[in-house]
PyMOL Python script that loads the backbone (N, CA, C, O; Angstrom):
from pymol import cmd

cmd.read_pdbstr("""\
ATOM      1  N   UNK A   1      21.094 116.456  99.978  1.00  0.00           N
ATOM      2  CA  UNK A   1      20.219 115.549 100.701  1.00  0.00           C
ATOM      3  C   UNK A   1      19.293 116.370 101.582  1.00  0.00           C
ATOM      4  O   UNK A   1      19.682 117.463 101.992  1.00  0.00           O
ATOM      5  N   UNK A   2      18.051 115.889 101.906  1.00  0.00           N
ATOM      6  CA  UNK A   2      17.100 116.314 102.730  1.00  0.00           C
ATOM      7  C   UNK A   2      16.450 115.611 103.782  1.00  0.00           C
ATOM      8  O   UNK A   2      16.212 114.542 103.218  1.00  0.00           O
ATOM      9  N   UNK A   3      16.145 115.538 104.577  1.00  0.00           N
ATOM     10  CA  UNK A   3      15.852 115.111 105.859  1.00  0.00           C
ATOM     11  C   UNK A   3      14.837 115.741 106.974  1.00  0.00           C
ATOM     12  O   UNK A   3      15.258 116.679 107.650  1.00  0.00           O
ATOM     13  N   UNK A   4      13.600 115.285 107.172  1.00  0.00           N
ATOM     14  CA  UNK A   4      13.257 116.170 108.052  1.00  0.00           C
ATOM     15  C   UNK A   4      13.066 115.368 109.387  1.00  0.00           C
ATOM     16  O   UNK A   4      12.749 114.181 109.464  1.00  0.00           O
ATOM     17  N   UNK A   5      13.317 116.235 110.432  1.00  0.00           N
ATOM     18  CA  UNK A   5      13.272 115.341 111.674  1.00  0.00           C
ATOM     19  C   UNK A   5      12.673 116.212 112.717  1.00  0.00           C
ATOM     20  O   UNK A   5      12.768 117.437 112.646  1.00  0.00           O
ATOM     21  N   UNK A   6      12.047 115.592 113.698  1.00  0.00           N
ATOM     22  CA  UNK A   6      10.871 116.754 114.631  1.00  0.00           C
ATOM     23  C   UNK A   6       9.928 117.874 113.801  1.00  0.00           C
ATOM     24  O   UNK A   6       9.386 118.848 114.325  1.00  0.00           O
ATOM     25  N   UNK A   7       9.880 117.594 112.731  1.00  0.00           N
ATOM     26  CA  UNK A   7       8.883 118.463 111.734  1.00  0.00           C
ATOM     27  C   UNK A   7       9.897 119.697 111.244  1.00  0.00           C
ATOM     28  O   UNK A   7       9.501 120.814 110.911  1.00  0.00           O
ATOM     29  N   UNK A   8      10.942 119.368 111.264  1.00  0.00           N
ATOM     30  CA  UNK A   8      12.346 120.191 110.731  1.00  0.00           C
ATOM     31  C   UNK A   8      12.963 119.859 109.472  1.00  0.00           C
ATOM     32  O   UNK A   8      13.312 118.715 109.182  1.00  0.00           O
ATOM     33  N   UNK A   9      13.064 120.618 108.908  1.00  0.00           N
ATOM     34  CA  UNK A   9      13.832 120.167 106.925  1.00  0.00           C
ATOM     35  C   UNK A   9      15.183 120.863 107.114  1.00  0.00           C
ATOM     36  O   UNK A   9      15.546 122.039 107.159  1.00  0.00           O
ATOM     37  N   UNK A  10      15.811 119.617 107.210  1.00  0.00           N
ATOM     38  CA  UNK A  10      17.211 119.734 107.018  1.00  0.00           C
ATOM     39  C   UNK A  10      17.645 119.444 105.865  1.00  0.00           C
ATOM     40  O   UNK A  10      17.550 118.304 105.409  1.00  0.00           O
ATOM     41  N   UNK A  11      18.410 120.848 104.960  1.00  0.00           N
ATOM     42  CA  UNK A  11      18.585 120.125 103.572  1.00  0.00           C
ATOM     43  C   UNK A  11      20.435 121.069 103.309  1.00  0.00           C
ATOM     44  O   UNK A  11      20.782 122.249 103.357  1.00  0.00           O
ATOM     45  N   UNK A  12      21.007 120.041 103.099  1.00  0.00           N
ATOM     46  CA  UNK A  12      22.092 120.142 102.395  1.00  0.00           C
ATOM     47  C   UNK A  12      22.157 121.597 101.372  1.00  0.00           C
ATOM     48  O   UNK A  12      22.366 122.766 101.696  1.00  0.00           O
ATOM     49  N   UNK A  13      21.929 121.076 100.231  1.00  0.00           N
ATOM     50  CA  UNK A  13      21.197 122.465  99.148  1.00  0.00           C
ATOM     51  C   UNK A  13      20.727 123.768  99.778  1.00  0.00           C
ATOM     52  O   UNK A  13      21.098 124.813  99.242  1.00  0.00           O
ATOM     53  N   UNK A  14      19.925 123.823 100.895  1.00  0.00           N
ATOM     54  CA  UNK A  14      19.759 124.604 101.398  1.00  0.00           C
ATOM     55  C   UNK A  14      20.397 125.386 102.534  1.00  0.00           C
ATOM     56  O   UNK A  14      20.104 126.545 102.828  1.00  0.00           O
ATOM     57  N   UNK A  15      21.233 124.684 103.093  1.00  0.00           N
ATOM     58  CA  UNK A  15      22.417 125.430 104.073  1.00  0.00           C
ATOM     59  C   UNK A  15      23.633 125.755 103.803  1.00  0.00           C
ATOM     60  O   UNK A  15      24.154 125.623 102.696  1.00  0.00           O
ATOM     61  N   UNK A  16      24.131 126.171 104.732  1.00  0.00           N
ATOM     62  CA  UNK A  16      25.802 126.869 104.516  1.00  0.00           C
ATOM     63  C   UNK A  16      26.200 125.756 105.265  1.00  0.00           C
ATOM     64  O   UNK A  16      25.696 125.182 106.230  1.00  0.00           O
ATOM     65  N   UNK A  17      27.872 125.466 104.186  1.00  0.00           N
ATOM     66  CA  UNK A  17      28.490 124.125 104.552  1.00  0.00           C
ATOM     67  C   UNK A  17      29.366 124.920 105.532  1.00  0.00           C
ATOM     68  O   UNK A  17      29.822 125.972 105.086  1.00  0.00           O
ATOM     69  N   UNK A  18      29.627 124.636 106.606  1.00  0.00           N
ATOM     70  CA  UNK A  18      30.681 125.167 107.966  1.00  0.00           C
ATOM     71  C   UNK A  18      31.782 124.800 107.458  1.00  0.00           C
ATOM     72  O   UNK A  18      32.753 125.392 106.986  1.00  0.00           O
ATOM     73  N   UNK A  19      31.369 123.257 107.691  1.00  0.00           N
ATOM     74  CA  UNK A  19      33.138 122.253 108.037  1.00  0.00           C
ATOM     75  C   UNK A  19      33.197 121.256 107.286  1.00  0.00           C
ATOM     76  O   UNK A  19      32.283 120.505 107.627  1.00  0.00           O
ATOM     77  N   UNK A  20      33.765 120.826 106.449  1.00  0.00           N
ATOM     78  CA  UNK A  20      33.464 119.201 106.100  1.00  0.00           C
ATOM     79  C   UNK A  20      35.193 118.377 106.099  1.00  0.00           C
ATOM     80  O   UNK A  20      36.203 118.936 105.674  1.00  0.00           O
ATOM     81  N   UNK A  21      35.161 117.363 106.520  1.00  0.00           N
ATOM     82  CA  UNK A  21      36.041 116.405 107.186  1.00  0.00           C
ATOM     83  C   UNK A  21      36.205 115.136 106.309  1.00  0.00           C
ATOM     84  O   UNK A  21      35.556 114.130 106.597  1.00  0.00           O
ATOM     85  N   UNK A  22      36.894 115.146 105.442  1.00  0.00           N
ATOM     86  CA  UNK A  22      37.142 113.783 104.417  1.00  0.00           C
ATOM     87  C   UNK A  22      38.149 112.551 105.116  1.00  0.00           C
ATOM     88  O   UNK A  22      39.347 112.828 105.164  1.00  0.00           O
ATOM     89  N   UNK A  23      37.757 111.341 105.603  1.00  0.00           N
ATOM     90  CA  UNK A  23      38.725 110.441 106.142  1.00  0.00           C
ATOM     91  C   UNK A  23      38.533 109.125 105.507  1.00  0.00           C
ATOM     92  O   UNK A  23      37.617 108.304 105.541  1.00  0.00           O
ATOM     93  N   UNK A  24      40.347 109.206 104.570  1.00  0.00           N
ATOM     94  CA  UNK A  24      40.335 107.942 104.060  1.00  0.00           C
ATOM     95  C   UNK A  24      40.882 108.924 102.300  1.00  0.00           C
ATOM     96  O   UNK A  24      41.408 110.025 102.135  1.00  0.00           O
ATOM     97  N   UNK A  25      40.505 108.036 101.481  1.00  0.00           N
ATOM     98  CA  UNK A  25      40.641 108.421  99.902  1.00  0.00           C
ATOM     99  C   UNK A  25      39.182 108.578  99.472  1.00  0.00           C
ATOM    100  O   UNK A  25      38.254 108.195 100.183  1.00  0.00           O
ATOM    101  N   UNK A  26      38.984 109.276  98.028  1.00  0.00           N
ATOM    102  CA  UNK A  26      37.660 108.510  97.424  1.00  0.00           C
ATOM    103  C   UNK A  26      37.709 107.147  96.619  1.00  0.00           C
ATOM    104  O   UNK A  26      38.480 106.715  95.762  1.00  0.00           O
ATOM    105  N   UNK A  27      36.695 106.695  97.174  1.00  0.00           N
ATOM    106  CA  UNK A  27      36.543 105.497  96.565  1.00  0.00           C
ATOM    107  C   UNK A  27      37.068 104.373  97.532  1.00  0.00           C
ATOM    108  O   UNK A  27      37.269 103.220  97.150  1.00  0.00           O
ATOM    109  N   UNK A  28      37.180 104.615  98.240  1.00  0.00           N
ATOM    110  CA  UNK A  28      37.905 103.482  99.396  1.00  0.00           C
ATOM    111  C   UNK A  28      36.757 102.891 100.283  1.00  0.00           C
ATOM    112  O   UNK A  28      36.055 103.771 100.781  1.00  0.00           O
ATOM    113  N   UNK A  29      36.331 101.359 100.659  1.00  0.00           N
ATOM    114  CA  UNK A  29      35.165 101.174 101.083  1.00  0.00           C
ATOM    115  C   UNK A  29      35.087 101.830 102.445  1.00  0.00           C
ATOM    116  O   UNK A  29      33.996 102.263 102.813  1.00  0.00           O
ATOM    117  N   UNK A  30      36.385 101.965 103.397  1.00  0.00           N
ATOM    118  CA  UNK A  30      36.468 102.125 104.323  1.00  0.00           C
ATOM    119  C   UNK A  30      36.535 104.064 104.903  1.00  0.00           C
ATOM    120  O   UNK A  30      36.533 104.626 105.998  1.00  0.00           O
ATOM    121  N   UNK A  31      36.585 104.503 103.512  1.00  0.00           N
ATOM    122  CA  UNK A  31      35.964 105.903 103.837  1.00  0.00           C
ATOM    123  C   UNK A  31      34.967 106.464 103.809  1.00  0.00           C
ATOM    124  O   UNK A  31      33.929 106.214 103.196  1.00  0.00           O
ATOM    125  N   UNK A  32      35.320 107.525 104.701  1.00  0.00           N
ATOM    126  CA  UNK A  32      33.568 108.614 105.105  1.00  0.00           C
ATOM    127  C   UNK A  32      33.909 109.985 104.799  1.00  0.00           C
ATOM    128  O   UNK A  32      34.952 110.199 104.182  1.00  0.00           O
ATOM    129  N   UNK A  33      33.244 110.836 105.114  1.00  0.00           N
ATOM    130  CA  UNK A  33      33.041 112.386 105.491  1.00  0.00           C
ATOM    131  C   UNK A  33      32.405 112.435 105.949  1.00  0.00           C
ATOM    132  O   UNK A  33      31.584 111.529 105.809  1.00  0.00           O
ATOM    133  N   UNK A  34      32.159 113.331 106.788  1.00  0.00           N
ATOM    134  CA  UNK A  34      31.284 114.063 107.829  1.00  0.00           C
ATOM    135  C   UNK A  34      31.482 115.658 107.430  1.00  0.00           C
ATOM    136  O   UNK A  34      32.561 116.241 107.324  1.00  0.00           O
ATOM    137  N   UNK A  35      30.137 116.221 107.233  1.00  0.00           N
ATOM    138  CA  UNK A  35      30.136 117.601 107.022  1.00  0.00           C
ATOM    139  C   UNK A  35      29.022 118.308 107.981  1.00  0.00           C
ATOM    140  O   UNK A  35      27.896 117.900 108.266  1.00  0.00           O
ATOM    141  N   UNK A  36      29.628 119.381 108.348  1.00  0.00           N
ATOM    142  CA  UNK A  36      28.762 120.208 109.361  1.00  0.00           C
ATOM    143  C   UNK A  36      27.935 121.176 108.395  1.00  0.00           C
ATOM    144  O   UNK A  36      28.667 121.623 107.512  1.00  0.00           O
ATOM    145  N   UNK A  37      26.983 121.501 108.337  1.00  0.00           N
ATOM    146  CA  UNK A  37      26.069 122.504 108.289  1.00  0.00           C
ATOM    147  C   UNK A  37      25.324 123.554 109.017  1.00  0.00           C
ATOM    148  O   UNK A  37      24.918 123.096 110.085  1.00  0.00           O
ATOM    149  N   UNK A  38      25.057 124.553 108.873  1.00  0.00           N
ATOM    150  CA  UNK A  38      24.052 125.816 109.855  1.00  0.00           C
ATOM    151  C   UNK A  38      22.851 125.898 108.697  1.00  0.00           C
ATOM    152  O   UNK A  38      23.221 125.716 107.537  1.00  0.00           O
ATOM    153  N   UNK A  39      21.643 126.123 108.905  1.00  0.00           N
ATOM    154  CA  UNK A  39      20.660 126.694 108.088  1.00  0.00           C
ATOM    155  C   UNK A  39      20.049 127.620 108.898  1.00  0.00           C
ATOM    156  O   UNK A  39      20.000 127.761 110.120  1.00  0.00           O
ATOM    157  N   UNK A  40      19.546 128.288 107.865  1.00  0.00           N
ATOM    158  CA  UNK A  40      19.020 129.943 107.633  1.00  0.00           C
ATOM    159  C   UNK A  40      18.601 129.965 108.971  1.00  0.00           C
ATOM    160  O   UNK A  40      19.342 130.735 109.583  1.00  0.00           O
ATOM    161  N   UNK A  41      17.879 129.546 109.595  1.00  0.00           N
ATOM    162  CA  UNK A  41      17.395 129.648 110.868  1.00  0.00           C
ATOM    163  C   UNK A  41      18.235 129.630 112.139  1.00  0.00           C
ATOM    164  O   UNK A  41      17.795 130.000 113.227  1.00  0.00           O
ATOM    165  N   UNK A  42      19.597 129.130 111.916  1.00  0.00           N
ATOM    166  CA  UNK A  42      20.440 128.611 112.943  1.00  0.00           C
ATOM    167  C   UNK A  42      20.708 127.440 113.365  1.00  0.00           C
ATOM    168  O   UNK A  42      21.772 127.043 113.838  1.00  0.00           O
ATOM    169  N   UNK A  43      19.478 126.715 113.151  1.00  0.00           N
ATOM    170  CA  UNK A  43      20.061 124.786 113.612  1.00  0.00           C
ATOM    171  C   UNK A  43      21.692 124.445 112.888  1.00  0.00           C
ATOM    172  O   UNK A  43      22.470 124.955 112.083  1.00  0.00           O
ATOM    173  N   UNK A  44      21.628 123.734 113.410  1.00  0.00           N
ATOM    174  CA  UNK A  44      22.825 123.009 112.717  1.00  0.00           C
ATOM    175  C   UNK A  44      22.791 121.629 112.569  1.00  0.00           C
ATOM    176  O   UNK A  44      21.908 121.179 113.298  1.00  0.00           O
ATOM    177  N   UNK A  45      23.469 120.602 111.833  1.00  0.00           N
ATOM    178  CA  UNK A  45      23.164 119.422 111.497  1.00  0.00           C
ATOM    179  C   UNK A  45      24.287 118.743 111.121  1.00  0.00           C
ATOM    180  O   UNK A  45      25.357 119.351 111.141  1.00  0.00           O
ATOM    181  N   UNK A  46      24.240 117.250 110.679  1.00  0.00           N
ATOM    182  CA  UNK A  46      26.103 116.717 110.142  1.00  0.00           C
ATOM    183  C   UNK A  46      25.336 115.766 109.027  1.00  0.00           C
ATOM    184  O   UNK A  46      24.437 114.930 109.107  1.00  0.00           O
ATOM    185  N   UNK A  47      26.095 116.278 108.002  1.00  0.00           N
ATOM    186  CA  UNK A  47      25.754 115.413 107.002  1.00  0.00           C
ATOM    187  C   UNK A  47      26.839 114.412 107.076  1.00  0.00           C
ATOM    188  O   UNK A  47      27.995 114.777 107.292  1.00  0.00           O
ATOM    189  N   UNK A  48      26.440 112.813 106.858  1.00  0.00           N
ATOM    190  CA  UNK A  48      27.841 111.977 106.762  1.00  0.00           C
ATOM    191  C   UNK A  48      27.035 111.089 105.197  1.00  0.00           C
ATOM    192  O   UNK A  48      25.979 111.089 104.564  1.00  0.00           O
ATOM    193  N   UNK A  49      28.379 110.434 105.201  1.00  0.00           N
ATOM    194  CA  UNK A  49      28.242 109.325 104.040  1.00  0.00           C
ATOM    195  C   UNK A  49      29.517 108.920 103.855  1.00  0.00           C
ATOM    196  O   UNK A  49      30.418 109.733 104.065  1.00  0.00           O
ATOM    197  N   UNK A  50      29.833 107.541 103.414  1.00  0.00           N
ATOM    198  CA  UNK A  50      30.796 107.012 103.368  1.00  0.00           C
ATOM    199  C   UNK A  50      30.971 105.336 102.723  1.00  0.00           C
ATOM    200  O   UNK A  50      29.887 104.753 102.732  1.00  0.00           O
ATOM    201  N   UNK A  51      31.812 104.725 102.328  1.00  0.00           N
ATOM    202  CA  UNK A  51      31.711 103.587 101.658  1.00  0.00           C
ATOM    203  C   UNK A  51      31.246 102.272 102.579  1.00  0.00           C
ATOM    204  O   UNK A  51      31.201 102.351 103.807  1.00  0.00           O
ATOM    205  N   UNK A  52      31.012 101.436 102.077  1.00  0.00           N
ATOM    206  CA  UNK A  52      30.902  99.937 102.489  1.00  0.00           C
ATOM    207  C   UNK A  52      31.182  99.321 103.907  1.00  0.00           C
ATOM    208  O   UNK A  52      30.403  98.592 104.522  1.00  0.00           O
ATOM    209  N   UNK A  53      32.259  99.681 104.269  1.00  0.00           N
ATOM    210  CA  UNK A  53      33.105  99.281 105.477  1.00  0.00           C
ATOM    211  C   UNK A  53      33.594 100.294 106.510  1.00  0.00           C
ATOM    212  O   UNK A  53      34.369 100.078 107.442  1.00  0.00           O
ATOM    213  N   UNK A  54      32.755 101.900 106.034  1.00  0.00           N
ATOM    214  CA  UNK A  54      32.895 102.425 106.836  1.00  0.00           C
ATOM    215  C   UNK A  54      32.425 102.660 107.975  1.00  0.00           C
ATOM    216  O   UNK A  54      32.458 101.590 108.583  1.00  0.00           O
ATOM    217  N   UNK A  55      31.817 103.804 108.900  1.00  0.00           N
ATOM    218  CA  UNK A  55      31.011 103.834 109.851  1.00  0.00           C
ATOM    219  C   UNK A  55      29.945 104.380 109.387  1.00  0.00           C
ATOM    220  O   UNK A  55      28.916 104.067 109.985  1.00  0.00           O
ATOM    221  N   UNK A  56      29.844 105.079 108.535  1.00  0.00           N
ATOM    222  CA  UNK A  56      28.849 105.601 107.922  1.00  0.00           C
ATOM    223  C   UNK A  56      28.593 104.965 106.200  1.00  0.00           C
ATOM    224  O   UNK A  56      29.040 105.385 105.132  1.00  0.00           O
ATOM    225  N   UNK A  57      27.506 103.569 106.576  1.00  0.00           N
ATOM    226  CA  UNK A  57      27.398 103.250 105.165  1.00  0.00           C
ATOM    227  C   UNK A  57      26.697 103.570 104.125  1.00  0.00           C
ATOM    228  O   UNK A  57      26.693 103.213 102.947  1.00  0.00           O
ATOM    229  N   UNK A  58      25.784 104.699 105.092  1.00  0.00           N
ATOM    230  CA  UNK A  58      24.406 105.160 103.874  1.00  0.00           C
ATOM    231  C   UNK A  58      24.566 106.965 104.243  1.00  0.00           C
ATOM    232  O   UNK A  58      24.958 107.526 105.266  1.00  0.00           O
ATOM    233  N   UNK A  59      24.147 107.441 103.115  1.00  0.00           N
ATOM    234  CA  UNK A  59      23.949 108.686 103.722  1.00  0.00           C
ATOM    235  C   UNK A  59      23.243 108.863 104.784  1.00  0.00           C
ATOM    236  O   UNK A  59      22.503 107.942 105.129  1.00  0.00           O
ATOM    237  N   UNK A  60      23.296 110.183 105.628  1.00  0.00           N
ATOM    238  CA  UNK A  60      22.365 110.316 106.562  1.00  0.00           C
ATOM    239  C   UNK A  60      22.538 112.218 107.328  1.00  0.00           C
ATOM    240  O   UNK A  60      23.563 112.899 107.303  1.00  0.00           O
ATOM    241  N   UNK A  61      21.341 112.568 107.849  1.00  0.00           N
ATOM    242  CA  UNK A  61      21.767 114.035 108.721  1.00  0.00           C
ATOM    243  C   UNK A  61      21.380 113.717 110.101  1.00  0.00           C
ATOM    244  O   UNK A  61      20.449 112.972 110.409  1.00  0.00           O
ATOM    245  N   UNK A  62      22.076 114.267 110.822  1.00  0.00           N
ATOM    246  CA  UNK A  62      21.986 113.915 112.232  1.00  0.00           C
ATOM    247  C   UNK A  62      22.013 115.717 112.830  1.00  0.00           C
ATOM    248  O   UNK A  62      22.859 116.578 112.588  1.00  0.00           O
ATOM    249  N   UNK A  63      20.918 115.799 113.555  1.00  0.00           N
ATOM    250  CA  UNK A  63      20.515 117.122 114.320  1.00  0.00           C
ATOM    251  C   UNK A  63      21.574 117.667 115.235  1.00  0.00           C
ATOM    252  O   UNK A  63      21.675 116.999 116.264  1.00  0.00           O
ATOM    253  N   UNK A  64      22.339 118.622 115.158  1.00  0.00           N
ATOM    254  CA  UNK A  64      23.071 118.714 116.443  1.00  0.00           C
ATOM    255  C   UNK A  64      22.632 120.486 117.404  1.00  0.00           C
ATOM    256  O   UNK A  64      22.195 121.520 116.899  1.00  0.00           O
ATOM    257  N   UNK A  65      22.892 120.269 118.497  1.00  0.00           N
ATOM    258  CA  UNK A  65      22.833 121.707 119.329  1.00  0.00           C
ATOM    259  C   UNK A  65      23.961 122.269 118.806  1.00  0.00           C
ATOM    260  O   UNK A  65      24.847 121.742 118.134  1.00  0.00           O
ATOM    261  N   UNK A  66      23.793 123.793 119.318  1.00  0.00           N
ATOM    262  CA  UNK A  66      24.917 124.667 119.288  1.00  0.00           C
ATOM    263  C   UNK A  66      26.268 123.866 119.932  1.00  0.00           C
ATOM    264  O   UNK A  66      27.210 123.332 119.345  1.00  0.00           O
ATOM    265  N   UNK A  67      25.941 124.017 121.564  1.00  0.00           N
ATOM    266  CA  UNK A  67      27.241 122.965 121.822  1.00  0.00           C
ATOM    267  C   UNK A  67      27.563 121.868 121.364  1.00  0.00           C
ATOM    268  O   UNK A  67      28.718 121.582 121.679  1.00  0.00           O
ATOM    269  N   UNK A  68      26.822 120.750 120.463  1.00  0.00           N
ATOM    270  CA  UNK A  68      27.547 120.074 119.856  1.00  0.00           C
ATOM    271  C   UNK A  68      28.562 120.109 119.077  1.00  0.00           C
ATOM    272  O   UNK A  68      29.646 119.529 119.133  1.00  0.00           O
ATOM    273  N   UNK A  69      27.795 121.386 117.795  1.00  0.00           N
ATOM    274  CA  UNK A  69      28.778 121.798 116.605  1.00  0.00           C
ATOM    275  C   UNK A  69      30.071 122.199 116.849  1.00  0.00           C
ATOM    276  O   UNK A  69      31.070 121.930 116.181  1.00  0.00           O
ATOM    277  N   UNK A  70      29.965 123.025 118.099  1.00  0.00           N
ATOM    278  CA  UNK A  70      31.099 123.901 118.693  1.00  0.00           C
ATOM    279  C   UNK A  70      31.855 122.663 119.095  1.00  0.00           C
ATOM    280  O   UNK A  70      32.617 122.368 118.175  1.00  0.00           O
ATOM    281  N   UNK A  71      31.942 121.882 120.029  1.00  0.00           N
ATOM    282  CA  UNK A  71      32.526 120.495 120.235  1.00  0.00           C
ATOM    283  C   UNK A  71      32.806 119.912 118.518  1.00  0.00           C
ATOM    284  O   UNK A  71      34.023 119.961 118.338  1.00  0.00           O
ATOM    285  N   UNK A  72      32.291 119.539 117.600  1.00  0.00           N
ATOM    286  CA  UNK A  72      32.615 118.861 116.734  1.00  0.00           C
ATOM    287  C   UNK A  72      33.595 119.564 115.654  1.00  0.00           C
ATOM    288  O   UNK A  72      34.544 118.980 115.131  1.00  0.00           O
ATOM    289  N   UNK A  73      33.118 121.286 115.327  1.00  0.00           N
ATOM    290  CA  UNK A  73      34.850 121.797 115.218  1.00  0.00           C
ATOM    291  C   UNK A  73      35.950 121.767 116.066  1.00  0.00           C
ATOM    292  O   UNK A  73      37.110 121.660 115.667  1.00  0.00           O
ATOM    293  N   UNK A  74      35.651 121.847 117.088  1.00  0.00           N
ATOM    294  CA  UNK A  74      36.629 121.924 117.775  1.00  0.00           C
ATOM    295  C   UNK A  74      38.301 120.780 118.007  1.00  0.00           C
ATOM    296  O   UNK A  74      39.497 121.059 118.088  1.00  0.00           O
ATOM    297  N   UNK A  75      37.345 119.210 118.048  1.00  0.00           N
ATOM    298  CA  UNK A  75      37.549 117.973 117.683  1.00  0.00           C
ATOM    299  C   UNK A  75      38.263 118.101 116.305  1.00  0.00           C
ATOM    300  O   UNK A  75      39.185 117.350 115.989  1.00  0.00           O
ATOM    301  N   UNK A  76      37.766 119.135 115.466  1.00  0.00           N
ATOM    302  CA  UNK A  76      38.561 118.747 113.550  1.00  0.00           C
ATOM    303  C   UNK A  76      38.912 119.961 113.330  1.00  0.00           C
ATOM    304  O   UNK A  76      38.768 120.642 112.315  1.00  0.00           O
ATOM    305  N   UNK A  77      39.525 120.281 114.630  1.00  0.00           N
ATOM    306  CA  UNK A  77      40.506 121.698 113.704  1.00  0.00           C
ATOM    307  C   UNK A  77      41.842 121.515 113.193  1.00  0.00           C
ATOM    308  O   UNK A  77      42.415 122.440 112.617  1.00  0.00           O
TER     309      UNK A  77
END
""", "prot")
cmd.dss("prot")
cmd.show_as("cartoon", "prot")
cmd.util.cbc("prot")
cmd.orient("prot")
């Protein structure tokens, strides 16, 4: 997936996957993942997606700071 946000291209394909966090089964409406990313430059970002009834019903990337990421492994170790 690709995304650009503040004139920034955040792309899946194009970054190194950090962390990724599977909650639930596949195929379950009520599951998601959330995956962390870094790209070449250093940003970092969270890819999520997840079924029907989850919290995350559509794909999507969400921008994060350094201290976020660091907080959001930290949270799924």
């Amino acid at each position: 997936m690709q995304k650009t946000i503040c004139k920034k291209v955040y792309d899946t394909e194009a970054s190194t996957l950090v962390k990724k966090v599977t909650f639930g089964c596949y195929g379950c409406a009520d599951g998601y993942e959330e995956s962390l990313y870094k790209t070449e430059s250093g940003n970092f970002f969270l890819y999520t997606n997840g079924g029907a009834s989850s919290k995350y019903t559509k794909e999507d990337i969400t921008r994060m700071s350094a201290d976020k990421a660091n907080a959001w492994l930290k949270d799924h170790e």
